[in-house]
N, CA, C and O atoms as CSV, one atom per row, in Angstrom:
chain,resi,resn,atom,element,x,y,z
A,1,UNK,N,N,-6.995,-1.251,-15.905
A,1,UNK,CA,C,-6.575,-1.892,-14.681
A,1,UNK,C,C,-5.093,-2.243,-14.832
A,1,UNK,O,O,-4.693,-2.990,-15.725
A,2,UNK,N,N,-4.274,-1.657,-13.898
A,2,UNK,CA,C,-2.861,-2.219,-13.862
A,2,UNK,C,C,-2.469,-2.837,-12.312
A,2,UNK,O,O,-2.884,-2.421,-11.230
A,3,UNK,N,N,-1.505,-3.999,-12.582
A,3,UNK,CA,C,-1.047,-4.510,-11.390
A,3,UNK,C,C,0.384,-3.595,-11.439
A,3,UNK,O,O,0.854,-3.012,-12.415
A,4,UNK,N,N,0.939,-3.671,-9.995
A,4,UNK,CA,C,2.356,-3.004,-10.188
A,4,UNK,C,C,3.079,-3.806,-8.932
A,4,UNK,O,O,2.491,-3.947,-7.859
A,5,UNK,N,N,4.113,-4.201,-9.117
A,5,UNK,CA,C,5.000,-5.069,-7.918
A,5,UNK,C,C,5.619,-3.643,-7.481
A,5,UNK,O,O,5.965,-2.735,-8.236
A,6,UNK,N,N,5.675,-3.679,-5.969
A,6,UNK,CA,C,6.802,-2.874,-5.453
A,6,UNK,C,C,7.482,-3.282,-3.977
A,6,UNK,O,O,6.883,-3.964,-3.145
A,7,UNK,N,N,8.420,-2.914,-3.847
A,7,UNK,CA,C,9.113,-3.885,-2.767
A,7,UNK,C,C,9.548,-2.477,-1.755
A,7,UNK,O,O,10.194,-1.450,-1.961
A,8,UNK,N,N,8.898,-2.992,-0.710
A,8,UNK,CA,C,8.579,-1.929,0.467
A,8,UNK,C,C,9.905,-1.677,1.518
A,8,UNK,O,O,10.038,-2.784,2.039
A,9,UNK,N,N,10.458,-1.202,1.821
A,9,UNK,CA,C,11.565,-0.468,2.757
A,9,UNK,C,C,11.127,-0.269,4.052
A,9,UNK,O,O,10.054,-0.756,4.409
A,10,UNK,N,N,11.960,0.521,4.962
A,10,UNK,CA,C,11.548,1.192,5.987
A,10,UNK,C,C,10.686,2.427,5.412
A,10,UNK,O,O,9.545,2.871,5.539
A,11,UNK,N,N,11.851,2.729,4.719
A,11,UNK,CA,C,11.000,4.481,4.172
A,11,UNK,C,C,9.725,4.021,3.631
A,11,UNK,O,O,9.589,2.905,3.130
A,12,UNK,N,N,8.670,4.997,3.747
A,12,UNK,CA,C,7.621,5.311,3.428
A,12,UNK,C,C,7.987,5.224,1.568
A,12,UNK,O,O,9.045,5.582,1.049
A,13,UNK,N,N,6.740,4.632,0.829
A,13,UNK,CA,C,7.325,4.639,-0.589
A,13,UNK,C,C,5.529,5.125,-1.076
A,13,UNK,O,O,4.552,4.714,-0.450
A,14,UNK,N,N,5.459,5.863,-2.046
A,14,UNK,CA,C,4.176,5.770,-2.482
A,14,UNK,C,C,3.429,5.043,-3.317
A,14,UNK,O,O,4.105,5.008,-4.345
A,15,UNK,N,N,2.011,4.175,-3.583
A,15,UNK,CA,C,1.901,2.904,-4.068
A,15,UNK,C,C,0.626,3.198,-4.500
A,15,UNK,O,O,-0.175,2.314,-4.802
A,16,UNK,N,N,0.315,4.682,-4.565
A,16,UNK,CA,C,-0.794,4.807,-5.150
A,16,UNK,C,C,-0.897,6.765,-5.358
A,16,UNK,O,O,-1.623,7.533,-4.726
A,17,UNK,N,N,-0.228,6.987,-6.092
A,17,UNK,CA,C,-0.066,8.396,-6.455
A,17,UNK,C,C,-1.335,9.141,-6.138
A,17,UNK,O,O,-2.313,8.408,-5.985
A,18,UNK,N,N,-1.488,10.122,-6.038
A,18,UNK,CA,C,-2.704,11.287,-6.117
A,18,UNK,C,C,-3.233,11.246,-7.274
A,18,UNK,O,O,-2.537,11.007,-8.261
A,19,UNK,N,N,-4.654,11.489,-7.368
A,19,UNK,CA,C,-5.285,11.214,-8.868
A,19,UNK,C,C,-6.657,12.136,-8.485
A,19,UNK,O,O,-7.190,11.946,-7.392
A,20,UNK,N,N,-7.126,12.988,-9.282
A,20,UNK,CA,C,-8.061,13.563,-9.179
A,20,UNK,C,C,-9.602,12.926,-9.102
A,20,UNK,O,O,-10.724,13.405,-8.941
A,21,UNK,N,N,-9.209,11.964,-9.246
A,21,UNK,CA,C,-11.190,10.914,-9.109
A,21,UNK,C,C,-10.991,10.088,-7.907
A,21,UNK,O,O,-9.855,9.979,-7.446
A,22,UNK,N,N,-12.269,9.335,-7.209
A,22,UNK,CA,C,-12.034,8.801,-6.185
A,22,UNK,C,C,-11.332,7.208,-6.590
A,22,UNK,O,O,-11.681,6.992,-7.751
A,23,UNK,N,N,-10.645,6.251,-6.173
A,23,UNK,CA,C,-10.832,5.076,-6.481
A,23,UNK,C,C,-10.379,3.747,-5.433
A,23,UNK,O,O,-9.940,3.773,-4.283
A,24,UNK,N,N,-10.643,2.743,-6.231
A,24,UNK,CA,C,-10.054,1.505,-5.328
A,24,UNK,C,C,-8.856,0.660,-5.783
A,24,UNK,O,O,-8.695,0.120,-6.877
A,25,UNK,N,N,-8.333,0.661,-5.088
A,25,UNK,CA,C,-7.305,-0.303,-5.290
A,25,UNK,C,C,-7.273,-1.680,-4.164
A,25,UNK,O,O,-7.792,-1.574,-3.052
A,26,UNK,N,N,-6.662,-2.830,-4.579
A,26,UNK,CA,C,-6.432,-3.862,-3.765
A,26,UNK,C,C,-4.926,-4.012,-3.725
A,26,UNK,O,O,-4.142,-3.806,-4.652
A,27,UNK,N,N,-4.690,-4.360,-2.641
A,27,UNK,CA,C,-3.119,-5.190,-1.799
A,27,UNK,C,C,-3.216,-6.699,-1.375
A,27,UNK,O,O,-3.952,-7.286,-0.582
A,28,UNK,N,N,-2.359,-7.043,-2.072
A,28,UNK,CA,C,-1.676,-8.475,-1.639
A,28,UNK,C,C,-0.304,-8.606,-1.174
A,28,UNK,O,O,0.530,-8.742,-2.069
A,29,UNK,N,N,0.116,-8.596,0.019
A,29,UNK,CA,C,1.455,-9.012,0.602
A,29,UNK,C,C,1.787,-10.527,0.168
A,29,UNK,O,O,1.237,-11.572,0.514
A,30,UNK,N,N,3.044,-10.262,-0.846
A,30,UNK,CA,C,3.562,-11.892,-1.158
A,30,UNK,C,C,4.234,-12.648,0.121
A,30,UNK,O,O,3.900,-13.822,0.279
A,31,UNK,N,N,4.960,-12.196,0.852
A,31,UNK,CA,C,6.165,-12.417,2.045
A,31,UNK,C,C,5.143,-12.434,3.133
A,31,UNK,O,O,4.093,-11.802,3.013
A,32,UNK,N,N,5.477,-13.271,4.382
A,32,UNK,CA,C,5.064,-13.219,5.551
A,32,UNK,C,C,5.495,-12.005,6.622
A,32,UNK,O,O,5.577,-12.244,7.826
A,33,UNK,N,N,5.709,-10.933,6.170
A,33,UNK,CA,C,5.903,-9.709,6.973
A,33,UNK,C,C,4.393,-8.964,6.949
A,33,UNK,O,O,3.389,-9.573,6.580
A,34,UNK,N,N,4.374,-7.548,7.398
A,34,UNK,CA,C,3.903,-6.890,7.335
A,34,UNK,C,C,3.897,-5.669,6.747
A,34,UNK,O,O,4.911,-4.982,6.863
A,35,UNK,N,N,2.884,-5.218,6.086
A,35,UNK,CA,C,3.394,-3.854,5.614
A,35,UNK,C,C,1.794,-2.485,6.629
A,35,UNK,O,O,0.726,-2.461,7.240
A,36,UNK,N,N,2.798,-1.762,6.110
A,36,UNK,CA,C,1.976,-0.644,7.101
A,36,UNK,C,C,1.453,0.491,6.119
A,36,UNK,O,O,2.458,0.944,5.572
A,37,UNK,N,N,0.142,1.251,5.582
A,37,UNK,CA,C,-0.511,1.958,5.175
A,37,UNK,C,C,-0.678,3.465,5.778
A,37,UNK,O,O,-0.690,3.529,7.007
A,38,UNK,N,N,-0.785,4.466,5.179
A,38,UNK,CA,C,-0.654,5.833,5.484
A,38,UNK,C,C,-0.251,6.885,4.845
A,38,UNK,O,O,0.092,6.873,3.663
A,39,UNK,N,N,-0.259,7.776,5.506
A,39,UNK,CA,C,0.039,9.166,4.604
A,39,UNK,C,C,1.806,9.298,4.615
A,39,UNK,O,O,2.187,8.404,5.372
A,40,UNK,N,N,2.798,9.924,4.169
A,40,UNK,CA,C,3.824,10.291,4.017
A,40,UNK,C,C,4.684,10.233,5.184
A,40,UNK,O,O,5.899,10.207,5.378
A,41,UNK,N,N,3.561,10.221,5.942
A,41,UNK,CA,C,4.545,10.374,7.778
A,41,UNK,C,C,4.497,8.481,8.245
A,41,UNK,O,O,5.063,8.045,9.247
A,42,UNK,N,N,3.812,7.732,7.397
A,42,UNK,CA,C,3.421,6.873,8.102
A,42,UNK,C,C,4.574,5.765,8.857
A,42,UNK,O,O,5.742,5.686,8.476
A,43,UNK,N,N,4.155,5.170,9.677
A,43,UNK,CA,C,4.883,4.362,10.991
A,43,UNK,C,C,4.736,3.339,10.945
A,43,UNK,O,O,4.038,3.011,9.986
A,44,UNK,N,N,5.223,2.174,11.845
A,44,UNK,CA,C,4.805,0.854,12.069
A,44,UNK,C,C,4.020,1.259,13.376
A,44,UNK,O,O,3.305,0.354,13.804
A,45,UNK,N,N,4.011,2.081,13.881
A,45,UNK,CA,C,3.331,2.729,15.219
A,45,UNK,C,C,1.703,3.500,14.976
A,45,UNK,O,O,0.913,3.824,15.864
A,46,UNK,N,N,1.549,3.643,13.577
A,46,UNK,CA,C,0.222,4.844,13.312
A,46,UNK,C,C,-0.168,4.154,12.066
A,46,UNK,O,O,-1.158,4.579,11.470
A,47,UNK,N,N,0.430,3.226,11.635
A,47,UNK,CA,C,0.257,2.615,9.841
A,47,UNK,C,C,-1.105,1.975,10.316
A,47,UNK,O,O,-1.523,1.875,11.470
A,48,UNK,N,N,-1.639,1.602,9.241
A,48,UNK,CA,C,-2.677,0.480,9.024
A,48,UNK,C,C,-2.165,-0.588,8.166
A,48,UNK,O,O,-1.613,-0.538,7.067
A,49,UNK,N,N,-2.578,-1.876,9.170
A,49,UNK,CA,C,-1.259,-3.104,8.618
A,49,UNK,C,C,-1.953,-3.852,7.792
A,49,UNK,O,O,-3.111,-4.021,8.175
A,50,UNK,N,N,-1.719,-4.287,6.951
A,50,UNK,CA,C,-2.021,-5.517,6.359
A,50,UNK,C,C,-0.681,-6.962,6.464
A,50,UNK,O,O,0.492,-6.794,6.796
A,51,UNK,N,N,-1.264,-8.158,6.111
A,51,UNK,CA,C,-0.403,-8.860,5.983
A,51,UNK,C,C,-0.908,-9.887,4.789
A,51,UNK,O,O,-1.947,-9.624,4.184
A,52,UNK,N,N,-0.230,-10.920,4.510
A,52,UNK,CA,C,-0.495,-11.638,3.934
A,52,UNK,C,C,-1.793,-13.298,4.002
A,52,UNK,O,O,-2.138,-14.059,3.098
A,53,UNK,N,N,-2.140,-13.266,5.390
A,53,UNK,CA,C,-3.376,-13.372,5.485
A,53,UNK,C,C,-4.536,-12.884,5.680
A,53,UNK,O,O,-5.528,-13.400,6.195
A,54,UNK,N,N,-4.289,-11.315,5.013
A,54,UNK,CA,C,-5.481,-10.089,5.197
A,54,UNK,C,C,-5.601,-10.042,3.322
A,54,UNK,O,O,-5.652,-8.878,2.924
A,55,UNK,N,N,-5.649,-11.092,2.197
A,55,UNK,CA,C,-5.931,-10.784,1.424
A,55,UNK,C,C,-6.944,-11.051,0.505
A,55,UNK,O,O,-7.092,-12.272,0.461
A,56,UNK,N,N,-7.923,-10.322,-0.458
A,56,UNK,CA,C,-7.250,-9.403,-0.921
A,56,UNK,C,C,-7.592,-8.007,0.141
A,56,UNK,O,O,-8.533,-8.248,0.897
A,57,UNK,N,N,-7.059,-6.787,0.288
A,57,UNK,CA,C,-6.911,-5.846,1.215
A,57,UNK,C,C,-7.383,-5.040,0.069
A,57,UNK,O,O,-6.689,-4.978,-0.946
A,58,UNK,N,N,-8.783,-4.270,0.179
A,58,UNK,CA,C,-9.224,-3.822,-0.887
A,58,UNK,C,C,-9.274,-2.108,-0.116
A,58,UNK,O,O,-10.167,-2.039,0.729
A,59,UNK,N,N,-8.658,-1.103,-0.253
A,59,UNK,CA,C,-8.443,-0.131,0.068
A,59,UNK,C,C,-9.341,1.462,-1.010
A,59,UNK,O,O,-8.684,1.885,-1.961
A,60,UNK,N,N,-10.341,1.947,-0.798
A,60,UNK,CA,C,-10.816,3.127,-1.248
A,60,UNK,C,C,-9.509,5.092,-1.075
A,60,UNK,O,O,-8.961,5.589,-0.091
A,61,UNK,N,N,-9.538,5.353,-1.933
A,61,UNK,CA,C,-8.814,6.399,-1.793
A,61,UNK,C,C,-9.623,7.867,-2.465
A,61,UNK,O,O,-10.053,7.820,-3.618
A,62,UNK,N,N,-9.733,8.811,-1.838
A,62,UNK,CA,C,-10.591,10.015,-1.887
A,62,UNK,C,C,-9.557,10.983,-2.921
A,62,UNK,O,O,-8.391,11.170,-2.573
A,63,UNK,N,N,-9.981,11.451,-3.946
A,63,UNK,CA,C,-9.284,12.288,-4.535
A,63,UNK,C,C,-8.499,13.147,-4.073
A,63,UNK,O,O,-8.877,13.852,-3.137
A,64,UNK,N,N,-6.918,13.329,-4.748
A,64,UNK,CA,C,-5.933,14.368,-4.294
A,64,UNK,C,C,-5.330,13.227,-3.573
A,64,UNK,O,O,-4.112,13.405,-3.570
A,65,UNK,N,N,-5.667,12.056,-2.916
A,65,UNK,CA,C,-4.989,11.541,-1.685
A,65,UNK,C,C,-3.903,10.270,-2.320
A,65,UNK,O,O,-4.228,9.472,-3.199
A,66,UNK,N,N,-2.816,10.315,-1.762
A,66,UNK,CA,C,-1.467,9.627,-2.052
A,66,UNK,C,C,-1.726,8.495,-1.251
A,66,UNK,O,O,-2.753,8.763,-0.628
A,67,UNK,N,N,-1.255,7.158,-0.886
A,67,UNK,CA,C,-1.260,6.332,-0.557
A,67,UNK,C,C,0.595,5.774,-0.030
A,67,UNK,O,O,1.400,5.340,-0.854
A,68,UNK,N,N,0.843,5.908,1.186
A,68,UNK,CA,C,2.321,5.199,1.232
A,68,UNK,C,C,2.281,3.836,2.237
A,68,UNK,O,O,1.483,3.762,3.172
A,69,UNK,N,N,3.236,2.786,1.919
A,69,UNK,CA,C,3.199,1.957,2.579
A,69,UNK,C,C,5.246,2.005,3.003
A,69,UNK,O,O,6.118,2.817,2.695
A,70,UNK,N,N,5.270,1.037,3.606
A,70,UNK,CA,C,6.585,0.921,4.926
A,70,UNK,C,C,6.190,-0.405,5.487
A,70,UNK,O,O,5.136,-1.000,5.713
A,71,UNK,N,N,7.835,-0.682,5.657
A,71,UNK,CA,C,7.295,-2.158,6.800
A,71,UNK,C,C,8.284,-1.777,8.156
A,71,UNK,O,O,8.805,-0.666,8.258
A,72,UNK,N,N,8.398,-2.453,8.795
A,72,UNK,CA,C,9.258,-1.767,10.348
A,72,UNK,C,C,10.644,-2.357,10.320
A,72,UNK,O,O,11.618,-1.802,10.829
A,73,UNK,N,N,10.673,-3.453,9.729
A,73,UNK,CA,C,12.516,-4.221,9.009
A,73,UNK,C,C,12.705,-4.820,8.287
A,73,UNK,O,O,12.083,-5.874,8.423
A,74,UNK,N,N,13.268,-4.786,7.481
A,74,UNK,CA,C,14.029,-5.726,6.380
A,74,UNK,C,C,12.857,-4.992,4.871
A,74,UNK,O,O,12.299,-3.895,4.845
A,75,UNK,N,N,12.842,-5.873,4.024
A,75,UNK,CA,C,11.761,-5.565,3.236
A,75,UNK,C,C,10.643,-6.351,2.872
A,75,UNK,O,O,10.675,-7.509,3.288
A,76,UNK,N,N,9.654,-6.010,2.196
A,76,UNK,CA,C,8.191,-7.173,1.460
A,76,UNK,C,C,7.677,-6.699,0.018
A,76,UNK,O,O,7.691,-5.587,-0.509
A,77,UNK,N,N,7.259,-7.831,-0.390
A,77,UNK,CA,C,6.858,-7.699,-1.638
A,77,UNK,C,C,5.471,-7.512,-1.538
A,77,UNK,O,O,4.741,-8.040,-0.698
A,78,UNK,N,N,5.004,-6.430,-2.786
A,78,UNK,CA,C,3.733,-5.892,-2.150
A,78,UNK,C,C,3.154,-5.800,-3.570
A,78,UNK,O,O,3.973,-5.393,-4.393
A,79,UNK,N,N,1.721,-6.134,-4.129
A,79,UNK,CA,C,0.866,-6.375,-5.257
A,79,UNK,C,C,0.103,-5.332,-5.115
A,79,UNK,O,O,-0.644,-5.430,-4.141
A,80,UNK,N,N,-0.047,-3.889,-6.012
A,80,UNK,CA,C,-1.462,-3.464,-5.940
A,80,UNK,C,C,-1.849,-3.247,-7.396
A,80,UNK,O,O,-1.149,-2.765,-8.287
A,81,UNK,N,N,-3.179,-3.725,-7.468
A,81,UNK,CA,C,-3.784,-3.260,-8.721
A,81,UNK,C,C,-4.804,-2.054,-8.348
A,81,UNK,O,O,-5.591,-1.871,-7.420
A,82,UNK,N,N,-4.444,-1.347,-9.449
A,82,UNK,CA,C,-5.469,-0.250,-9.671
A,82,UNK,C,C,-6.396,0.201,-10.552
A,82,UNK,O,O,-6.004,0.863,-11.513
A,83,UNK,N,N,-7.390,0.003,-10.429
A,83,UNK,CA,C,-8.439,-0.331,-10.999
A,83,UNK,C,C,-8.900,0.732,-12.441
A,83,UNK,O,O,-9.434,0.647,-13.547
A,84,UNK,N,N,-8.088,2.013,-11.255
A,84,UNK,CA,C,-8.037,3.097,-12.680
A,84,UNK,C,C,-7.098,3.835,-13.610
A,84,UNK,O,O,-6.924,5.011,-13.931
A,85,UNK,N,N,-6.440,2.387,-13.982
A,85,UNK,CA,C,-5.331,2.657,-15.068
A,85,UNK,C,C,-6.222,1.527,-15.872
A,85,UNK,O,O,-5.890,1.169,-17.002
């Protein structure tokens, strides 16, 4: 299990690499913004949001599949542990 801090942009950043097994990870937004969930294209318009009273934000990911998050301005601090490191 590893935690990893990463601090989210406009750009799309990836926060959960591709991995050949299925798994779960959880999100905690430290900052009162929002961050937005999705594939490589993702938006503040098409994302799936979490915030910091949506936690913990426990997210499943299907093998092969990347994970990116984005916020719509400025930046946020963003917690995910992954369960399979």
């Amino acid at each position: 299990m590893k935690s990893t801090k990463y601090t989210i942009t406009t750009t799309p950043q990836a926060i959960a690499p591709k991995r050949n097994n299925y798994r779960a990870i959880y999100l905690h937004v430290i900052g009162n913004g929002i961050v937005y969930l999705g594939g490589s294209d993702v938006t503040a318009t098409d994302g799936t949001a979490t915030e910091k009273g949506a936690v913990p934000f426990e997210l499943y990911i299907p093998a092969g599949e990347t994970v990116y998050a984005m916020v719509a301005s400025a930046t946020e601090d963003l917690r995910v542990l992954d369960w399979s490191n």
